[in-house]
SEVO-594497 format. One record per residue: x, y, z of N, C-alpha, C in turn. Coordinates in steps of 0.02 Angstrom, whole numbers, plus 50000, padded with zeros to 5 digits. Atoms other than C-alpha are relative to their C-alpha. Layout:
<atoms>
n_c1:n_c2:n_c3:ca_c1:ca_c2:ca_c3:c_c1:c_c2:c_c3
X:Y:Z:X:Y:Z:X:Y:Z;
...
</atoms>
This chain:
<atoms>
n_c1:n_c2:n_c3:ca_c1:ca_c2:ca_c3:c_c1:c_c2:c_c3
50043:50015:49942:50574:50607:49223:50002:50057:50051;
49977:49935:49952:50636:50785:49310:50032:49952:50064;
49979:50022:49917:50695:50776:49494:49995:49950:50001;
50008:50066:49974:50732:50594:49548:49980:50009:50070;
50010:50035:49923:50723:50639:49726:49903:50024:50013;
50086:50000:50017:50528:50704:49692:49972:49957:49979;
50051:50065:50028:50477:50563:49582:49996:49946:50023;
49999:50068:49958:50549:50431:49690:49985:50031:50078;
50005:49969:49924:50477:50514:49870:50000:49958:50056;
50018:50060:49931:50425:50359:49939:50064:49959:50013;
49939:50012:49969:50610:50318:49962:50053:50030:50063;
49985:49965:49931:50639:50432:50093:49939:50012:50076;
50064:49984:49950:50471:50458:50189:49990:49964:50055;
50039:50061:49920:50415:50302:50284:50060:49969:50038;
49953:50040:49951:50507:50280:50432:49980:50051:50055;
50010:49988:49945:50499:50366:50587:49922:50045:50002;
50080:49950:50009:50384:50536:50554:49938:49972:49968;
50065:49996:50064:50269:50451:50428:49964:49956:50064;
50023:50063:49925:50218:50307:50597:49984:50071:50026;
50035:49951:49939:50188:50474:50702:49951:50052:49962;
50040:49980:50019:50090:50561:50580:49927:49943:49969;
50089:50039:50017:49960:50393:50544:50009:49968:50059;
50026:50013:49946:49936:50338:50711:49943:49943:50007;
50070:50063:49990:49764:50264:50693:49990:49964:49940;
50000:50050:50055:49819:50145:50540:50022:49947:50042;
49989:50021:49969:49811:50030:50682:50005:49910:49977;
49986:50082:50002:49812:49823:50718:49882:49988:49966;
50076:50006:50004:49603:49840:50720:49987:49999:49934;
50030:49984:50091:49590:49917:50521:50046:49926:49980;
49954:50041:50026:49746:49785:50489:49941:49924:49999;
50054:50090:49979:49644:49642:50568:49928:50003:49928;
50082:49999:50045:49477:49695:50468:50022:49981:49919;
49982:50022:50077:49569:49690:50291:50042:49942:49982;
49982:50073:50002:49648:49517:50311:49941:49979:49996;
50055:50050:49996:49496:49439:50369:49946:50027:49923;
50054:49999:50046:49401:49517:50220:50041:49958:49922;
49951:50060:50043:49551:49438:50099:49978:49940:50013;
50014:50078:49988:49536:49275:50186:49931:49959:49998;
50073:50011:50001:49340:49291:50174:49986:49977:49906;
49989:50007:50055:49363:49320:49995:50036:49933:49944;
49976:50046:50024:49502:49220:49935:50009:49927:50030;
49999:50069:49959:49511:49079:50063:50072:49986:50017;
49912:49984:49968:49686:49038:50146:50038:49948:49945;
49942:50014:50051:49824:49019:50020:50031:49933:50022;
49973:50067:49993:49887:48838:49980:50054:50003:50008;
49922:49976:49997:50073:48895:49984:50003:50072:50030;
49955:49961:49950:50172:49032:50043:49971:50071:49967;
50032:49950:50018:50101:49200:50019:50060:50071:50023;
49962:49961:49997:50177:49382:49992:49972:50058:50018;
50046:49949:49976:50135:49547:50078:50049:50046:49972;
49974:49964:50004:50195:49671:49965:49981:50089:50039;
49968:49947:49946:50265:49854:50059:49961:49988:50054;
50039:50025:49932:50217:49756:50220:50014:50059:50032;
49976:49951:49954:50294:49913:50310:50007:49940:50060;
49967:50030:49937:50316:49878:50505:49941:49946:50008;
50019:50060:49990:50211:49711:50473:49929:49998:50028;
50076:50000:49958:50022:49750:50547:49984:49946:49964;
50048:50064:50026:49947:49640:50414:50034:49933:50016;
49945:50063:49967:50102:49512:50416:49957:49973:50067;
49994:50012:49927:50063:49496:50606:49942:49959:50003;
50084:50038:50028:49861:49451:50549:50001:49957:49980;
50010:50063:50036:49916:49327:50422:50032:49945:50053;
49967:50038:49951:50017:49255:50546:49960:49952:50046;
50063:49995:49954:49860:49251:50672:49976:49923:49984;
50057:50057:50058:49761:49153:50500:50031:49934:50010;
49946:50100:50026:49918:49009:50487:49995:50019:49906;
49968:49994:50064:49952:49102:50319:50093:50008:50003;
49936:50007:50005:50132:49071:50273:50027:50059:49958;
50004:49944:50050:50192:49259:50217:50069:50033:50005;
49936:49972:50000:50346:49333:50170:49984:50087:50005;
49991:49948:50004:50364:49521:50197:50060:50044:49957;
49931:49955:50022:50441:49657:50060:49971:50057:50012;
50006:49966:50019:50468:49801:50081:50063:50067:49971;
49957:49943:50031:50586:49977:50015:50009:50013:50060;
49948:49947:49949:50606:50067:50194:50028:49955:50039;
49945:50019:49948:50760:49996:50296:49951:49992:50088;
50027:49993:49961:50671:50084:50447:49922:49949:50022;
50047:50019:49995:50508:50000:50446:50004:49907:49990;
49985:50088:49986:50574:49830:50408:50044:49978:50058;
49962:50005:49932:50682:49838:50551:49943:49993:50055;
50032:50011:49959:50536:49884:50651:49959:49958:50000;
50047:50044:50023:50436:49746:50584:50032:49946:50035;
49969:50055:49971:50565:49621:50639:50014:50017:50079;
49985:49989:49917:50591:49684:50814:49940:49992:50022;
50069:49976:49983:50403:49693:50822:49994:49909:50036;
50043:50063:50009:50380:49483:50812:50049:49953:50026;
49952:50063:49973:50448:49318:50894:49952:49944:49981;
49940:50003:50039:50501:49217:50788:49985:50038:49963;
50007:49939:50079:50540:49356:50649:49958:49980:49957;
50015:49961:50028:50455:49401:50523:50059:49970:49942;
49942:50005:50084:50542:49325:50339:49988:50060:49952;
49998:49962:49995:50580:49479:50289:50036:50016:49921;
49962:49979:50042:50641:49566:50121:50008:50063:49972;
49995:49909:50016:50706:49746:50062:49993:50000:49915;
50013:50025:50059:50653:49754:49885:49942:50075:49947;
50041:49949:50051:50575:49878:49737:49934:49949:49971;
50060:50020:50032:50416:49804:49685:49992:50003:49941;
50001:50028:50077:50442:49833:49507:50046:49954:49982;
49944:50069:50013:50595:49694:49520:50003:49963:50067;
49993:50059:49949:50552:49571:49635:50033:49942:49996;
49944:50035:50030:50698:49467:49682:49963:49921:50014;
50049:50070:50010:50588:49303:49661:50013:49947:49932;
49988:50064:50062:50594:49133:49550:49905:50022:49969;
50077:50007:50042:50427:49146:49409:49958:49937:50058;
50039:50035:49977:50281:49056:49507:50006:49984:50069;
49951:50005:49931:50368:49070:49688:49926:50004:50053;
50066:50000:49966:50181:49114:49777:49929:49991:49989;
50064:50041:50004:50021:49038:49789:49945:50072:50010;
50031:49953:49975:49952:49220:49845:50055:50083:50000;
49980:49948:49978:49988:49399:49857:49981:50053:49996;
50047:49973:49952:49924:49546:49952:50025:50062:49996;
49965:49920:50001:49968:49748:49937:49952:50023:50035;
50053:49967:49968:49867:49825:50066:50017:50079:50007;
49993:49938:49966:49834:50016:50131:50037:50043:49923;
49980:49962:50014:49867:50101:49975:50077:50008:49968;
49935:50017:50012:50037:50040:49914:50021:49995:49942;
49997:49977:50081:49996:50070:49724:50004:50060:49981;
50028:49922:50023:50002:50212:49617:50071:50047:50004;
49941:49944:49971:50179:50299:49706:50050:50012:49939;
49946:50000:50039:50303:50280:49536:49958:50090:49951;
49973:49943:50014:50331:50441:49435:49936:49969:49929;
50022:50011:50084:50246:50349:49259:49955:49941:50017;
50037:50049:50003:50096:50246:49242:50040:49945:49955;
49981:50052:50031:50209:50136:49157:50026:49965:50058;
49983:50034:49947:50284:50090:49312:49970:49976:50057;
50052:50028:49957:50128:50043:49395:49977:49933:49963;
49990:50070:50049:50120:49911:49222:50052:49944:50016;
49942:50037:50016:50283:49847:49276:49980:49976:50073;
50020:50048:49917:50226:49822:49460:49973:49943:50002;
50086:50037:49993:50058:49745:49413:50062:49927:49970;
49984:50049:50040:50188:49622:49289:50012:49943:50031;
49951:50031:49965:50305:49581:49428:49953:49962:50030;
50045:50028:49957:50153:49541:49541:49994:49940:49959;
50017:50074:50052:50091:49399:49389:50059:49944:50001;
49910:50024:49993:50274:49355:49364:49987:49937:50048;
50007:50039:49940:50284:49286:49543:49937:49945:50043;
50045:50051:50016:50129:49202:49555:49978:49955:49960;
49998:50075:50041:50081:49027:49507:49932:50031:49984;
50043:50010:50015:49933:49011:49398:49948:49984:50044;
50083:50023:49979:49753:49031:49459:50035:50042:50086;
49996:49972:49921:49844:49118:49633:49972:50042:49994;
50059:49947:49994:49747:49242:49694:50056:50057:50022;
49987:49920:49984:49785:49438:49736:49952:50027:50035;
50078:49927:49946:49690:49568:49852:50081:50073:50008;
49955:49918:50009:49760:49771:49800:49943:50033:50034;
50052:49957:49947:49680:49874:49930:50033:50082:49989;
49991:49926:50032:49673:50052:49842:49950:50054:50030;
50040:49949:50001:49598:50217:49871:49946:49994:49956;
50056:49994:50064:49436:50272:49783:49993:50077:49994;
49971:49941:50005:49496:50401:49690:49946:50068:49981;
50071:49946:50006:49307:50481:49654:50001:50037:50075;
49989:49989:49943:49309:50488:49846:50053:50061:50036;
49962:49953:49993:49471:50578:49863:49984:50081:49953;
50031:49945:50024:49418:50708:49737:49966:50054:50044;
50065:49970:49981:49278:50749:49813:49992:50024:50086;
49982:49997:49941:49337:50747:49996:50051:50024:50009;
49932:49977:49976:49499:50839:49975:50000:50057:50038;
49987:49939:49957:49549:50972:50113:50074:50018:49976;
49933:49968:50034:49666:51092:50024:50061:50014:50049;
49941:49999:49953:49758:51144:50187:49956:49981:50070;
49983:49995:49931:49768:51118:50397:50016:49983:50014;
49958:50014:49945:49850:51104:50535:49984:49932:50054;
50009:50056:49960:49884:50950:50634:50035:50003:50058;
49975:50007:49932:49953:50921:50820:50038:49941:49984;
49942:50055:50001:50108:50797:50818:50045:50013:50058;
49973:49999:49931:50170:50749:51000:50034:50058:50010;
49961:49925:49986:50218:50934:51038:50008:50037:49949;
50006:49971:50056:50229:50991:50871:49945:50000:49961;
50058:49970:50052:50122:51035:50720:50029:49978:49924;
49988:50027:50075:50102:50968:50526:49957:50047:49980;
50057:49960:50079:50044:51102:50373:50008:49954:49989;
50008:50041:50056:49972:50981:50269:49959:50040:49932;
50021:50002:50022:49930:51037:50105:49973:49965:49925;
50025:50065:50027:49836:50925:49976:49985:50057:49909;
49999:49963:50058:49823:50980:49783:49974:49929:49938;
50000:50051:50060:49770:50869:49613:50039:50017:49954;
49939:49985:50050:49896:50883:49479:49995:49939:49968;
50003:50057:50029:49824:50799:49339:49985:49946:50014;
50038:50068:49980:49790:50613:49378:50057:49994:50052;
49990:50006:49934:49887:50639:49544:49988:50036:50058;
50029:49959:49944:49840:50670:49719:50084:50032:50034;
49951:49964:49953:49986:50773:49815:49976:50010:50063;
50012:49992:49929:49999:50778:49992:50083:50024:50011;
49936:49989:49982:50137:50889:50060:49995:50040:50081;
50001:50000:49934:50191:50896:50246:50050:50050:50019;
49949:49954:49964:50301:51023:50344:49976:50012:50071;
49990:50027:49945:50344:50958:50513:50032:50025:50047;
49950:49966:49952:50386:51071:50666:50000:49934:50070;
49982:50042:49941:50451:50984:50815:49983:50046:50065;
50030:49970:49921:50407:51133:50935:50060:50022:50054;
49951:49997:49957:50571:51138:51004:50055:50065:49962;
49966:49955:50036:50647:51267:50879:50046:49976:49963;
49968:50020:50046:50721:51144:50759:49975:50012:49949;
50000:49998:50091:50744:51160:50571:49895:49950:49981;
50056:50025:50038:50561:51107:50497:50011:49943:49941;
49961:50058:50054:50587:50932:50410:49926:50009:49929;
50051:50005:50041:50461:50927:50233:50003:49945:49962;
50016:50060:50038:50390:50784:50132:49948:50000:49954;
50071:50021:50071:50263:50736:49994:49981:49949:49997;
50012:50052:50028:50169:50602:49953:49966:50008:49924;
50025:49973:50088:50120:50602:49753:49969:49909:50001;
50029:50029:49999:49982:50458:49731:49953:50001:49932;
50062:49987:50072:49891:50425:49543:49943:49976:50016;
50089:50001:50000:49711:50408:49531:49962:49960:49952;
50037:50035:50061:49643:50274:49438:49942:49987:50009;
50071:50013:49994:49465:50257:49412:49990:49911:50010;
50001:50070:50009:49398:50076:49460:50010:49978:49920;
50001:50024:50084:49383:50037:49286:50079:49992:49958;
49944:50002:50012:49561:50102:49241:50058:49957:50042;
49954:50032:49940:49635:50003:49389:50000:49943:49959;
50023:50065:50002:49547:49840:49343:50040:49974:49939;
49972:50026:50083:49608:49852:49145:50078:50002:50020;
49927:49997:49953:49801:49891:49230:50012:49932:50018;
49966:50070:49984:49796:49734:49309:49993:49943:49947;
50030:50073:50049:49705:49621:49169:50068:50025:49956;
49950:49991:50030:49841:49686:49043:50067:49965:50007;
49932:50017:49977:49976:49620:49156:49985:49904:50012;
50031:50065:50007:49870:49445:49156:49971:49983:50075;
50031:50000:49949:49783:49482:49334:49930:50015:49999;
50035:50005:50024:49596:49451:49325:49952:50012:50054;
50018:50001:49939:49501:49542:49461:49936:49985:49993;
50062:50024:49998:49341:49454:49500:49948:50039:50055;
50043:49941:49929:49278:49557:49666:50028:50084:49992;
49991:49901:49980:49260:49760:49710:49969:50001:50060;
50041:50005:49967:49221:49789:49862:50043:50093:50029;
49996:49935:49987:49213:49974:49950:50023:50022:50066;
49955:49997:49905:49294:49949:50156:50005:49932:50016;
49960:50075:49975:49366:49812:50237:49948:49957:50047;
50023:50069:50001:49206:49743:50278:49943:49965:49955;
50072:50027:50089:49126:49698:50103:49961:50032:50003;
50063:49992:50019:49031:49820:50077:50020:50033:49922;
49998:49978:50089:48982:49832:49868:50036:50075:49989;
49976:49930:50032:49092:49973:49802:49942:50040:49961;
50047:49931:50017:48996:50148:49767:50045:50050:49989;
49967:49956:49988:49065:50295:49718:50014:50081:50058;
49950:49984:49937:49083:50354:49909:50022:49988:50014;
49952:50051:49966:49163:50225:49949:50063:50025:50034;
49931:49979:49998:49325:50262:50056:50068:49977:49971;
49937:50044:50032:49435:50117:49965:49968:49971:49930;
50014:50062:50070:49437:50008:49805:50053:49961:50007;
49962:50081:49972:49478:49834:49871:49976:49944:49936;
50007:50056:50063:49509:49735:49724:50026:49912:49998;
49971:50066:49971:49539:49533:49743:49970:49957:49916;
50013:50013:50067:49555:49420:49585:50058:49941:50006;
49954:50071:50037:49666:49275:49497:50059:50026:49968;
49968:49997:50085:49812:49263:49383:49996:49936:49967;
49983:50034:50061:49794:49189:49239:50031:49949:49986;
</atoms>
């Protein structure tokens, strides 16, 4: 698998810098892609799961609905801030998404928003995600995977510039490698500290390849839709919001 600390990146990243470099992944976009879930699927008869809730935006939405939702996610940091965020907390769990520590049939619903597919090293381990996801859902529960549209990224990539970060500055530069997108950051602070660096490595599945990914794993997506507020997927689209059944 080479380097572990490359193939697993998204175990170090999200927590403080990665919040000050997305900024405007605000409560507004959060709000808009719940309500297009809940437009879609209708509000979950049982207890529903927001996998890598991060610091809880959607959580906070379902909350809003009177959906009953557990939060997992991998960074320490961000689940911390998720629970400091809310009164009463936030049911909260630290957890790998390809082994979710769950009983078979445990949720009536569950929800991966913003991009939260795709990060493992081997499309096999995007099989084992999709499994876990089935796994944990009861029959006929519904799903909504809110993905990139990876024609979109193609076609819109900016190979390098410079960003402004509260007094400092981000190189970002962006690359395809094969059926992944790379995004790599190097982070001055402005103050004459050490330059911290990061990556994000993201695969690219065509709608089509997404859709057969999940049916394989016994997830049966019935809608496509192209932004968080229904509109028919195209290939400009900025997302591929997929919502469906299991089996």
């Amino acid at each position: 698998m080479g380097d572990p600390g490359r193939a697993e990146w998204f175990r170090h990243w999200f927590g403080e810098e990665y919040l000050r470099l997305y900024p405007h992944r605000d409560q507004a976009e959060a709000a808009a892609a719940v309500r297009l879930y809940l437009e879609v699927s209708g509000p979950p008869r049982g207890r529903s799961l927001d996998l890598a809730c991060g610091e809880g935006r959607h959580l906070r939405e379902l909350r809003r609905a009177g959906v009953d939702a557990v939060g997992l996610d991998l960074s320490l940091p961000l689940l911390r801030l998720a629970r400091r965020s809310e009164t009463p907390p936030f049911l909260l769990v630290r957890a790998d998404m390809r082994r979710l520590p769950f009983r078979d049939a445990s949720f009536s619903a569950v929800t991966s928003f913003f991009t939260s597919f795709g990060y493992f090293a081997a499309a096999e381990e995007d099989v084992e995600a999709a499994r876990e996801i089935r796994r944990v859902l009861a029959p006929g529960g519904r799903f909504l995977l809110d993905y990139l549209n990876a024609a979109h990224v193609r076609a819109a990539l900016v190979p390098e510039e410079m960003l402004d970060l509260d007094g400092g500055s981000v190189h970002v530069t962006r690359s395809i490698e094969g059926d992944v997108v790379v995004k790599r950051m190097r982070i001055s602070s402005g103050e004459g500290g050490r330059p911290s660096e990061h990556v994000e490595r993201v695969r690219l599945y065509a709608p089509e390849e997404l859709e057969t990914l999940l049916a394989s794993a016994g997830l049966v997506p019935t809608d496509r839709f192209g932004d968080y507020e229904g509109a028919p997927f195209a290939p400009s689209s900025t997302r591929l919001v997929l919502a469906g059944h299991a089996e």
